[in-house]
C-alpha positions, 0 to 999 in steps of 0.5 A: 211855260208848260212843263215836258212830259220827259222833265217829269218822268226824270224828276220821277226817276231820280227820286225813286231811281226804281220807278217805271214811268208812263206819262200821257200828254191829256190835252195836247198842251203840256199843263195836263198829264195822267202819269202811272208810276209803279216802284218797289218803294210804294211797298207798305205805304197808302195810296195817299203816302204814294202820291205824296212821294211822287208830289214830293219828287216833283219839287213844288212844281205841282199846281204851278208849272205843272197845272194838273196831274192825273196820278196812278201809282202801283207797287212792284213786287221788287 
């Protein structure tokens, strides 16, 4: 069952209650997303440290329920 781009962006959220979500649905299927994720908590840390916080929010849900996520991440000046 595909995963919805809200579910995402909640999980998102409440490990990084900061973070300012964009999701985008890339092949009308719910299984492909390109998400951009900006929070004061990326500050210091790689892009690599990045998107392991964000894989991380998403609790294993990456390459089973969630099939492929074109990921973008940013750090806010706050």
């Amino acid at each position: 069952m595909p995963m919805d781009a809200r579910e995402i962006e909640t999980m998102i959220k409440a490990a990084l209650p900061d973070a300012v979500v964009e999701i985008k649905d890339l092949a009308g299927d719910g299984d492909h997303y390109a998400a951009t994720v900006t929070s004061g908590a990326f500050k210091g840390k790689s892009r690599v440290q990045q998107h392991q916080m964000v894989y991380a929010a998403l609790q294993g849900r990456m390459g089973g329920v969630l099939h492929a996520l074109a990921l973008t991440t940013l750090a806010s000046e706050t």
